[in-house]
mmCIF file of the N, C-alpha and C atoms, coordinates in Angstrom:
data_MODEL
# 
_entry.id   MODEL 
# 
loop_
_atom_site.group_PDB 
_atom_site.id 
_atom_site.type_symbol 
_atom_site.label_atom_id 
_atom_site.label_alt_id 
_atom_site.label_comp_id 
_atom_site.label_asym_id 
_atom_site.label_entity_id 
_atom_site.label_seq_id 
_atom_site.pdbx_PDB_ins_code 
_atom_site.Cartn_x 
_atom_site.Cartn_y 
_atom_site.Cartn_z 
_atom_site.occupancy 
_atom_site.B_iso_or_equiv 
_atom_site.pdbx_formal_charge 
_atom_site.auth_seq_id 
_atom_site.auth_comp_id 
_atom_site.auth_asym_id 
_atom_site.auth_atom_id 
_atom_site.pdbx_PDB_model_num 
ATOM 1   N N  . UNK A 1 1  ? -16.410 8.225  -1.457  1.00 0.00 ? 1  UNK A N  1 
ATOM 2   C CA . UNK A 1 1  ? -15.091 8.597  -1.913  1.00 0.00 ? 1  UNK A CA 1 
ATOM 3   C C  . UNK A 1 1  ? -14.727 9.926  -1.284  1.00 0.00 ? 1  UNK A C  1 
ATOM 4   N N  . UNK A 1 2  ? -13.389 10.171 -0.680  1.00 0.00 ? 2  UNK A N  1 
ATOM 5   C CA . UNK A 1 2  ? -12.995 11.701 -0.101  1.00 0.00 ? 2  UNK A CA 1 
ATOM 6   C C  . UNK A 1 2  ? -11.859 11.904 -1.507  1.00 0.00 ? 2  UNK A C  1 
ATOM 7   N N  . UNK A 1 3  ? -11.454 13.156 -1.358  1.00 0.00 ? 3  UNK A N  1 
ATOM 8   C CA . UNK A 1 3  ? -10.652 13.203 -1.948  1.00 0.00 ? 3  UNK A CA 1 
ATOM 9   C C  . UNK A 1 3  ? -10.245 14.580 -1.272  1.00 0.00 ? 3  UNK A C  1 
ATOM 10  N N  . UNK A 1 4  ? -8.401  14.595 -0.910  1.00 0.00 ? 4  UNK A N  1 
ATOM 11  C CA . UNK A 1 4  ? -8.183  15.424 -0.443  1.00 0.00 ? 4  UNK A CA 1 
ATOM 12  C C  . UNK A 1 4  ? -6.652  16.529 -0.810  1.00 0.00 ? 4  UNK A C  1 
ATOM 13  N N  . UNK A 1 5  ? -6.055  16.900 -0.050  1.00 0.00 ? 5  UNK A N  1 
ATOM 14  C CA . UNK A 1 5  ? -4.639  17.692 -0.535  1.00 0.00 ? 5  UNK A CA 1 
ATOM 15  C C  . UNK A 1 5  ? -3.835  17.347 0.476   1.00 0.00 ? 5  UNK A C  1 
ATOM 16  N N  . UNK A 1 6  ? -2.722  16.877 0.635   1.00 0.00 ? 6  UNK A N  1 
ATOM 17  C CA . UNK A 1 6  ? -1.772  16.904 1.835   1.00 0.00 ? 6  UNK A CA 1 
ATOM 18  C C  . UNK A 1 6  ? -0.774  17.780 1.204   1.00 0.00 ? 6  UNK A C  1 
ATOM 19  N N  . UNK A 1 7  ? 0.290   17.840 2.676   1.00 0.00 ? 7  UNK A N  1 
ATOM 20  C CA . UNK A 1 7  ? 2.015   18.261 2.027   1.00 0.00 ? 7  UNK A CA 1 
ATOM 21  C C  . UNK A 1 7  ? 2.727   17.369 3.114   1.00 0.00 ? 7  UNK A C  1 
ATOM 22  N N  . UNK A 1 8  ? 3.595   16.933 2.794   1.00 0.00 ? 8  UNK A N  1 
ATOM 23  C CA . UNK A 1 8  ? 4.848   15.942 2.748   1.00 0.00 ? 8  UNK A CA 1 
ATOM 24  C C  . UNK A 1 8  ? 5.868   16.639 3.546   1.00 0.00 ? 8  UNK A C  1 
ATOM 25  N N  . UNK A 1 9  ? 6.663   16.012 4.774   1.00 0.00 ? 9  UNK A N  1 
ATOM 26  C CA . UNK A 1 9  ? 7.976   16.707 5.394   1.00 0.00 ? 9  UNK A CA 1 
ATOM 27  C C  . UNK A 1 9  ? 8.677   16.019 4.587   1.00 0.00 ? 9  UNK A C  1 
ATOM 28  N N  . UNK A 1 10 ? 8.327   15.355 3.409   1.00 0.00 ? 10 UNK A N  1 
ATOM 29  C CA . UNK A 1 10 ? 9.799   15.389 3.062   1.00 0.00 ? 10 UNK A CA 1 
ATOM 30  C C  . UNK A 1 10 ? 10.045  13.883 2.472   1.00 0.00 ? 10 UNK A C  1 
ATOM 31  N N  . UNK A 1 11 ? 11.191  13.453 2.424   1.00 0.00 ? 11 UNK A N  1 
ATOM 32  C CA . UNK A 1 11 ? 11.362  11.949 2.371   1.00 0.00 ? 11 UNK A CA 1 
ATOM 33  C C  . UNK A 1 11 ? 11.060  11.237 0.812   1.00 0.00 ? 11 UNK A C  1 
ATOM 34  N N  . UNK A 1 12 ? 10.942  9.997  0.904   1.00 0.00 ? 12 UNK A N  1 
ATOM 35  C CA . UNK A 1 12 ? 10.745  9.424  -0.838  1.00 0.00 ? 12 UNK A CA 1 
ATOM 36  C C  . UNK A 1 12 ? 9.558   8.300  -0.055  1.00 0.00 ? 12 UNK A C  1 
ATOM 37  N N  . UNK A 1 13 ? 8.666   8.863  -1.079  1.00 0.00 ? 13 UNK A N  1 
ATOM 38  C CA . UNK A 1 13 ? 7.541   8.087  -1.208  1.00 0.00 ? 13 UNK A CA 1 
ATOM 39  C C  . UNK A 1 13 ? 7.050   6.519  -1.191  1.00 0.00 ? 13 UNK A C  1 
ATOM 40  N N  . UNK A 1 14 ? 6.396   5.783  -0.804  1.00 0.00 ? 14 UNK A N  1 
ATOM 41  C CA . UNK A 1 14 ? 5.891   4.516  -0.517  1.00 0.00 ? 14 UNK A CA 1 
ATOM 42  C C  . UNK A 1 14 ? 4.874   4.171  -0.329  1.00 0.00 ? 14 UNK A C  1 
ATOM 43  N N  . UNK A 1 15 ? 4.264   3.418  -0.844  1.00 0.00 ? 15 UNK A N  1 
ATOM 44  C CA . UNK A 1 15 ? 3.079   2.445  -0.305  1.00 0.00 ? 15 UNK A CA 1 
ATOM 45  C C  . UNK A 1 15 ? 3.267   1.773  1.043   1.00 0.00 ? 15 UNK A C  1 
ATOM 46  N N  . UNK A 1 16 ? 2.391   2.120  1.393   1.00 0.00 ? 16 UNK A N  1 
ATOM 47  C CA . UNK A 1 16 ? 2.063   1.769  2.965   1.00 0.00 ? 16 UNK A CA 1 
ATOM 48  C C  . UNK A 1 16 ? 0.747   0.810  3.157   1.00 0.00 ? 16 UNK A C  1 
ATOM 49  N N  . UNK A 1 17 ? -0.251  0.764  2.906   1.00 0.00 ? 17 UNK A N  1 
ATOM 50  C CA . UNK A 1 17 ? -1.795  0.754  3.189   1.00 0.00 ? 17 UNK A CA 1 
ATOM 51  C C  . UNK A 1 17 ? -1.939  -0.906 2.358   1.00 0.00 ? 17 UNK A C  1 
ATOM 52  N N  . UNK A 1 18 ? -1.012  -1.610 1.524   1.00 0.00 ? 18 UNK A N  1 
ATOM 53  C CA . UNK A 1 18 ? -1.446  -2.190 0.595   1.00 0.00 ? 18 UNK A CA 1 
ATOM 54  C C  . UNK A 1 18 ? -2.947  -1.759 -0.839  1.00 0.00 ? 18 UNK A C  1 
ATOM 55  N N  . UNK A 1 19 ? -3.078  -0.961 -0.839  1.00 0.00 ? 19 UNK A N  1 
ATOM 56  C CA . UNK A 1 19 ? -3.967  -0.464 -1.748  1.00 0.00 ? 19 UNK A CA 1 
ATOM 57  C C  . UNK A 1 19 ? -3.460  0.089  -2.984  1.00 0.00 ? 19 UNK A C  1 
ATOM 58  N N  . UNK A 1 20 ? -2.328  0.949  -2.832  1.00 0.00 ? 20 UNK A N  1 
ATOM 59  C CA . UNK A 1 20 ? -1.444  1.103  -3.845  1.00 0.00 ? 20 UNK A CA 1 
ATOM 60  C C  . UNK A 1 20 ? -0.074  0.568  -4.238  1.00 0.00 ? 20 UNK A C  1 
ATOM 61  N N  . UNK A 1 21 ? 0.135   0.214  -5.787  1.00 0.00 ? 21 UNK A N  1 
ATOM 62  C CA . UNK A 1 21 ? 1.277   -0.571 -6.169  1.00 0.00 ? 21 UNK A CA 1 
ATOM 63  C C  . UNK A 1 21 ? 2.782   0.627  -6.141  1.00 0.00 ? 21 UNK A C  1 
ATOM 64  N N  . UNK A 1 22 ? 2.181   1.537  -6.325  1.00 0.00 ? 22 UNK A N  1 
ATOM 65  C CA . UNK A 1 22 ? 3.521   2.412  -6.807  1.00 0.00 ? 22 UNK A CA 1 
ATOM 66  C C  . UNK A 1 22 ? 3.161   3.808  -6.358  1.00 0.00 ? 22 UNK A C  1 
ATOM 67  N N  . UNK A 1 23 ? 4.207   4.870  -6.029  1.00 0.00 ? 23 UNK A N  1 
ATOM 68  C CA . UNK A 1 23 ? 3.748   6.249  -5.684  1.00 0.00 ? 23 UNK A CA 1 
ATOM 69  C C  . UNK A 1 23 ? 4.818   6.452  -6.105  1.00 0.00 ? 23 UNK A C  1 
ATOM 70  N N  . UNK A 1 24 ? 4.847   8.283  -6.599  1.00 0.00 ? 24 UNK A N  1 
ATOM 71  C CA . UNK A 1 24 ? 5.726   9.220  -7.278  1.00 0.00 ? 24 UNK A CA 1 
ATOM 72  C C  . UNK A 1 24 ? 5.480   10.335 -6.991  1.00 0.00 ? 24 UNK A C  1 
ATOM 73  N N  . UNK A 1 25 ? 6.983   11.124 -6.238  1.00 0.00 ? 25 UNK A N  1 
ATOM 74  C CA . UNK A 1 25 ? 6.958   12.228 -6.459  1.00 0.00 ? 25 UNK A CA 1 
ATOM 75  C C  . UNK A 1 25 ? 6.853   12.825 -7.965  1.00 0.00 ? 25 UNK A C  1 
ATOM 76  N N  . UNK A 1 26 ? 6.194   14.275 -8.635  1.00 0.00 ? 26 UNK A N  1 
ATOM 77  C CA . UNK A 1 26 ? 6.711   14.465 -10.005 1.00 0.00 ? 26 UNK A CA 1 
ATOM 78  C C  . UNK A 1 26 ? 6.984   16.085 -9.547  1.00 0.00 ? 26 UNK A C  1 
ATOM 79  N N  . UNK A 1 27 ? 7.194   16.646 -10.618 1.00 0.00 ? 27 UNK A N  1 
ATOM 80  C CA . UNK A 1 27 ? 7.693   18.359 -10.337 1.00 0.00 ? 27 UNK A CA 1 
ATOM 81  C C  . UNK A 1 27 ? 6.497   18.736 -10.925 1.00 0.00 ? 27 UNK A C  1 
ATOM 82  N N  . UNK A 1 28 ? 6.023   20.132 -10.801 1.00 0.00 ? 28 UNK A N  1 
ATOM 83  C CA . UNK A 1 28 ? 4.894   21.369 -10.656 1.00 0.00 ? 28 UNK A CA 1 
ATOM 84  C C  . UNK A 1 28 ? 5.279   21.046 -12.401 1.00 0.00 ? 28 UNK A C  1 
ATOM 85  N N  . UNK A 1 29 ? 6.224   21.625 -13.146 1.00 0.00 ? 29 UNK A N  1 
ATOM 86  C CA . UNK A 1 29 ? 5.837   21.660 -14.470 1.00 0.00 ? 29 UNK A CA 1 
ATOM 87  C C  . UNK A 1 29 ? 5.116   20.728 -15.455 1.00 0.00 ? 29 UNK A C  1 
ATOM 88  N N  . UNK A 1 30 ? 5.774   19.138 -14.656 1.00 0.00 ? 30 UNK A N  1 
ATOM 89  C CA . UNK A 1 30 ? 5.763   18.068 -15.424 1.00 0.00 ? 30 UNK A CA 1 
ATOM 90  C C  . UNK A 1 30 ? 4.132   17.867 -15.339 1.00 0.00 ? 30 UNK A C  1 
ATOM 91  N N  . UNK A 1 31 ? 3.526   17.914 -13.798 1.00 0.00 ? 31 UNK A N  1 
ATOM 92  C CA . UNK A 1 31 ? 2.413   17.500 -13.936 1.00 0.00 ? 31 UNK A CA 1 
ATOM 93  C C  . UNK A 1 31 ? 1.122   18.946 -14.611 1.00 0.00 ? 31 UNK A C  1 
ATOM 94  N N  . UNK A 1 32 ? 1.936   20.142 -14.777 1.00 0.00 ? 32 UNK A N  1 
ATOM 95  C CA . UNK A 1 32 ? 1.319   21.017 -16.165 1.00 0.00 ? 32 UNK A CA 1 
ATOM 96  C C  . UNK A 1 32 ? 1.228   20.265 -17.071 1.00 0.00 ? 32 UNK A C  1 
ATOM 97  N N  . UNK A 1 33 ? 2.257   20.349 -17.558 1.00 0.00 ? 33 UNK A N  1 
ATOM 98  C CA . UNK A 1 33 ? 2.506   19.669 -18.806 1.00 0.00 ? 33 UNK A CA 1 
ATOM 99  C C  . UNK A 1 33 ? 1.523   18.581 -19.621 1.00 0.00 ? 33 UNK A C  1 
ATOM 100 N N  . UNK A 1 34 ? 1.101   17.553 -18.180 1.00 0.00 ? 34 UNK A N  1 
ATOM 101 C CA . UNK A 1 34 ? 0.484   16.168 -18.392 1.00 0.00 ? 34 UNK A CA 1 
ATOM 102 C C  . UNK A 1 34 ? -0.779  16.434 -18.583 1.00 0.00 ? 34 UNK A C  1 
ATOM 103 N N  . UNK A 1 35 ? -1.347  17.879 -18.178 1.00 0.00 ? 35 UNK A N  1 
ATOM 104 C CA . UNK A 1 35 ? -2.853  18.300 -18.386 1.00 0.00 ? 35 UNK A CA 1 
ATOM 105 C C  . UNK A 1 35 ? -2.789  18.959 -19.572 1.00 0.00 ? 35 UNK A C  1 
ATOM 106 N N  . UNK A 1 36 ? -1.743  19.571 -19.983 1.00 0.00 ? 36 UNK A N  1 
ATOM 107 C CA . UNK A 1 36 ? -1.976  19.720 -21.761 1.00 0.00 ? 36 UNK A CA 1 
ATOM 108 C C  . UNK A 1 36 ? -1.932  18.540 -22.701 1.00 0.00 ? 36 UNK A C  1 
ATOM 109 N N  . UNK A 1 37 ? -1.446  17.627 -22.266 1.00 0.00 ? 37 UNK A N  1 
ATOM 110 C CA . UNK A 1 37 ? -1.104  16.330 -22.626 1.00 0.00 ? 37 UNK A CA 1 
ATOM 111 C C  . UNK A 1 37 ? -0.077  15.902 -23.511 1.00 0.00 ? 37 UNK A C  1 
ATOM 112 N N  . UNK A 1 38 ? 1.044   16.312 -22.643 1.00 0.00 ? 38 UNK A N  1 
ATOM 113 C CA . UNK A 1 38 ? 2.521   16.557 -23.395 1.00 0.00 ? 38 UNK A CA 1 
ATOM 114 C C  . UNK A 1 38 ? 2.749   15.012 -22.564 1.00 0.00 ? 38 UNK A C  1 
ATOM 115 N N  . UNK A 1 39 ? 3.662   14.252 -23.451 1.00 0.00 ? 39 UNK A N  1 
ATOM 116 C CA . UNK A 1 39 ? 4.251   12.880 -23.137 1.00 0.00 ? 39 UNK A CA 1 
ATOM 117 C C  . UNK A 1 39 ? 5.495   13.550 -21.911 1.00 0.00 ? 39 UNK A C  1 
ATOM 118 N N  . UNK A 1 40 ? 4.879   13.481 -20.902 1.00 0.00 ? 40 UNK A N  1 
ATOM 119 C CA . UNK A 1 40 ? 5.924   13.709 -19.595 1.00 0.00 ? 40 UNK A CA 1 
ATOM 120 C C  . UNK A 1 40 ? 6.164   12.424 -18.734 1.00 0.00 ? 40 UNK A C  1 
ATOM 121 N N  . UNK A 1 41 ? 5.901   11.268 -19.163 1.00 0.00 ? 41 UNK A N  1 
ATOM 122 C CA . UNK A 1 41 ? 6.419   9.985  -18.586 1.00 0.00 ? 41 UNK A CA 1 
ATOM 123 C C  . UNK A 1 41 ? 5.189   9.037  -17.350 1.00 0.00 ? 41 UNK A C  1 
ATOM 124 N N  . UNK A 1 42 ? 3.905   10.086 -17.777 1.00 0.00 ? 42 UNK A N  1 
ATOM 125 C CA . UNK A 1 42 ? 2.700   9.595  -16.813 1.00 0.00 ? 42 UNK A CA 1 
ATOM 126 C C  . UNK A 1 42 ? 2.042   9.956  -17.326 1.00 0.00 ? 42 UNK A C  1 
ATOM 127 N N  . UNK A 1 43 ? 0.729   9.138  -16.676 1.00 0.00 ? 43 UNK A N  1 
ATOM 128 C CA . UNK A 1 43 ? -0.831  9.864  -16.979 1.00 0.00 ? 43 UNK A CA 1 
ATOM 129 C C  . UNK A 1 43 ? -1.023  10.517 -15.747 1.00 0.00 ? 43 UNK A C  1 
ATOM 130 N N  . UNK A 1 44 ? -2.447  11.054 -16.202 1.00 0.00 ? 44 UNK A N  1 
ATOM 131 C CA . UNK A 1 44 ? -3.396  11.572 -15.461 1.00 0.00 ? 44 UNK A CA 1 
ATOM 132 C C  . UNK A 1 44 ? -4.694  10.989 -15.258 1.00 0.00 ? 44 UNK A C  1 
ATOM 133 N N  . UNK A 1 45 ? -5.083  11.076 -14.198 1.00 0.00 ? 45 UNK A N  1 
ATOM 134 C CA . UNK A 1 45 ? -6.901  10.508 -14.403 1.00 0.00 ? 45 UNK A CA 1 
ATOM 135 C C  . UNK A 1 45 ? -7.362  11.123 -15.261 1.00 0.00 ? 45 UNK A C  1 
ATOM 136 N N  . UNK A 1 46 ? -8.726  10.825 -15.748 1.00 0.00 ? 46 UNK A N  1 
ATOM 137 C CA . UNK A 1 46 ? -9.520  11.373 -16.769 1.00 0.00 ? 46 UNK A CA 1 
ATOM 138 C C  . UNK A 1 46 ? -9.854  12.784 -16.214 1.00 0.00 ? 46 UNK A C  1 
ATOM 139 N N  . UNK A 1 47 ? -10.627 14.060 -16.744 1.00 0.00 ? 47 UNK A N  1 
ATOM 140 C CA . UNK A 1 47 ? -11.059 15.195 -15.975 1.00 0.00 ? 47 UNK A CA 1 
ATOM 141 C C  . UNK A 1 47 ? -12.375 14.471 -15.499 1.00 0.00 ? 47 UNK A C  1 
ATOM 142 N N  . UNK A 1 48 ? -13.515 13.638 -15.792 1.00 0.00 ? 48 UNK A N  1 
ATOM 143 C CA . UNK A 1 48 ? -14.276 13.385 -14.901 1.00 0.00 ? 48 UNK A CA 1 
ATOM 144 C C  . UNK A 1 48 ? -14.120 12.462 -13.318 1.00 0.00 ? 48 UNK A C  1 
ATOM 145 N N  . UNK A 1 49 ? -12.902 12.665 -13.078 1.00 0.00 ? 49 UNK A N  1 
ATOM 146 C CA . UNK A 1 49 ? -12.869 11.979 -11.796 1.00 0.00 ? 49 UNK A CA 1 
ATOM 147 C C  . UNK A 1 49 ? -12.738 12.773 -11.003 1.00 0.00 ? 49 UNK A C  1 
ATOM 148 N N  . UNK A 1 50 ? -12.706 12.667 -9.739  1.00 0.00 ? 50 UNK A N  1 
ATOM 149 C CA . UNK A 1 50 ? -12.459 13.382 -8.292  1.00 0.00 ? 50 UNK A CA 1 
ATOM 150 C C  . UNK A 1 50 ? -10.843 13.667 -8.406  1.00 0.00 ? 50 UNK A C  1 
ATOM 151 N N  . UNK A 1 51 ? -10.244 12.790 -8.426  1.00 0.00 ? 51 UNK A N  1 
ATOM 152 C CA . UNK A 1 51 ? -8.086  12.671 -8.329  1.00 0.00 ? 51 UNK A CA 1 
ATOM 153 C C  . UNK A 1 51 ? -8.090  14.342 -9.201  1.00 0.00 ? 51 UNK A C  1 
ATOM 154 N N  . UNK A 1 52 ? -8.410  14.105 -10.653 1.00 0.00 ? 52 UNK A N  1 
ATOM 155 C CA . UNK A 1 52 ? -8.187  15.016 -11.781 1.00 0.00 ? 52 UNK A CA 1 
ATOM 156 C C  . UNK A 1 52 ? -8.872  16.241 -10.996 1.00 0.00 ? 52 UNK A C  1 
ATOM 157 N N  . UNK A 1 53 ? -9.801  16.666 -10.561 1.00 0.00 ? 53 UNK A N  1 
ATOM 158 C CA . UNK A 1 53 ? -10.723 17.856 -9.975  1.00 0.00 ? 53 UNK A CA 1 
ATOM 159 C C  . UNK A 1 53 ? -9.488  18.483 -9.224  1.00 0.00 ? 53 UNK A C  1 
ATOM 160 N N  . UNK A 1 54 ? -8.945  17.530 -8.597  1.00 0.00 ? 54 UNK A N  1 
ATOM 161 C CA . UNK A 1 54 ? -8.179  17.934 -7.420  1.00 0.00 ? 54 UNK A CA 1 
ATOM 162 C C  . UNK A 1 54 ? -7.065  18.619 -7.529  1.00 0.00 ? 54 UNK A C  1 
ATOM 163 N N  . UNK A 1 55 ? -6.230  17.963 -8.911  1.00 0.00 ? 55 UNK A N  1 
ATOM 164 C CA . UNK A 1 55 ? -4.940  18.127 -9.566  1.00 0.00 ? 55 UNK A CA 1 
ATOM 165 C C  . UNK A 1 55 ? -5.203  19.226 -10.088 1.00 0.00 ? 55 UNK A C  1 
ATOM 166 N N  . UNK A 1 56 ? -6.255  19.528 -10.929 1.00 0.00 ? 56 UNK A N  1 
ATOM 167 C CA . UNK A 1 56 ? -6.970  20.599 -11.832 1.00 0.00 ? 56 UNK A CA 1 
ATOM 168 C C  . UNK A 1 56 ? -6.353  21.889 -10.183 1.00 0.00 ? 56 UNK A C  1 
ATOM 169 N N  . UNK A 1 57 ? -7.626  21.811 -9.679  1.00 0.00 ? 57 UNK A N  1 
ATOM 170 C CA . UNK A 1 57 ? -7.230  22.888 -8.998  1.00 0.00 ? 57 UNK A CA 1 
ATOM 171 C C  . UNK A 1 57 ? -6.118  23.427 -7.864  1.00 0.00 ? 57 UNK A C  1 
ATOM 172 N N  . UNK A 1 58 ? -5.028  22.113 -7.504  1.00 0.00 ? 58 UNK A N  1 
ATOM 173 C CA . UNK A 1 58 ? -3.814  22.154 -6.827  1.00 0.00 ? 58 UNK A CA 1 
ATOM 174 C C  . UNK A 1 58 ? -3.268  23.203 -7.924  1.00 0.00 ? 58 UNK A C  1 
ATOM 175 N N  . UNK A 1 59 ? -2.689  22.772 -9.362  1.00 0.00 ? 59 UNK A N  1 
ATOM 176 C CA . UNK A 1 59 ? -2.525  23.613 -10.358 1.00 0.00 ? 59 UNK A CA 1 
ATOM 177 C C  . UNK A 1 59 ? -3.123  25.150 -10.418 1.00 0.00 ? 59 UNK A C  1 
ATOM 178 N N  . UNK A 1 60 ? -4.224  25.506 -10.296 1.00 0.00 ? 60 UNK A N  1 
ATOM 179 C CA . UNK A 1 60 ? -4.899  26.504 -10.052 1.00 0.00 ? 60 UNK A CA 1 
ATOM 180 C C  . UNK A 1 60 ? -4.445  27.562 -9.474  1.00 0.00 ? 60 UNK A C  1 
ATOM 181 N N  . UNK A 1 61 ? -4.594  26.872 -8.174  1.00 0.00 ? 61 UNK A N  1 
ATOM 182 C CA . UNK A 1 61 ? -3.654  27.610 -6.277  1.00 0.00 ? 61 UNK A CA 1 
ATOM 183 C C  . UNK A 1 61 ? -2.241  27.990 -6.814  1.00 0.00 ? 61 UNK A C  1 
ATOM 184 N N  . UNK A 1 62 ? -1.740  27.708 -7.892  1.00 0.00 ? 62 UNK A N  1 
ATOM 185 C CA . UNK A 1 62 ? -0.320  27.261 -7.870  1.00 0.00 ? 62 UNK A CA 1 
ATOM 186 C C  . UNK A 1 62 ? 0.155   28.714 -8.848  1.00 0.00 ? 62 UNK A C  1 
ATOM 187 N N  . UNK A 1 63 ? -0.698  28.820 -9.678  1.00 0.00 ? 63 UNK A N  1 
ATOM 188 C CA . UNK A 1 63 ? -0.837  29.960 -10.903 1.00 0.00 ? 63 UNK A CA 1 
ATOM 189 C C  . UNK A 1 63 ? -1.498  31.259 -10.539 1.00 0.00 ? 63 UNK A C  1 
ATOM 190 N N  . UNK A 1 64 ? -1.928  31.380 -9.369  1.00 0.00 ? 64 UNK A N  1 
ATOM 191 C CA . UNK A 1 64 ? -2.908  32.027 -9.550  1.00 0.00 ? 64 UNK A CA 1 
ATOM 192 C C  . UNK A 1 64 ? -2.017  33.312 -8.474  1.00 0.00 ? 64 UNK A C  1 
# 
């Protein structure tokens, strides 16, 4: 498993690869929010996964 960080020029999101059904942009607060676990219209992976590690510390970079 990799797990990594990109950034985006831009544009609205899509599945490409067939591997994923759906992709979403969300905003910096909302996905705060979803780690306190405020009903913001998504989940999150669990904190023991790699995705969540990642989000955890994108958030981090973001506050800090």
């Amino acid at each position: 498993m990799l797990g990594f960080h990109a950034e985006s020029d831009g544009g609205e999101p899509r599945p490409t690869d067939g591997e994923l059904d759906e992709v979403h942009w969300h905003e910096f607060d909302a996905v705060v929010g979803a780690t306190r676990g405020e009903d913001v219209g998504f989940l999150l992976p669990p904190g023991v996964s790699v995705a969540r590690f990642l989000i955890d510390r994108w958030i981090a970079g973001h506050e800090a």
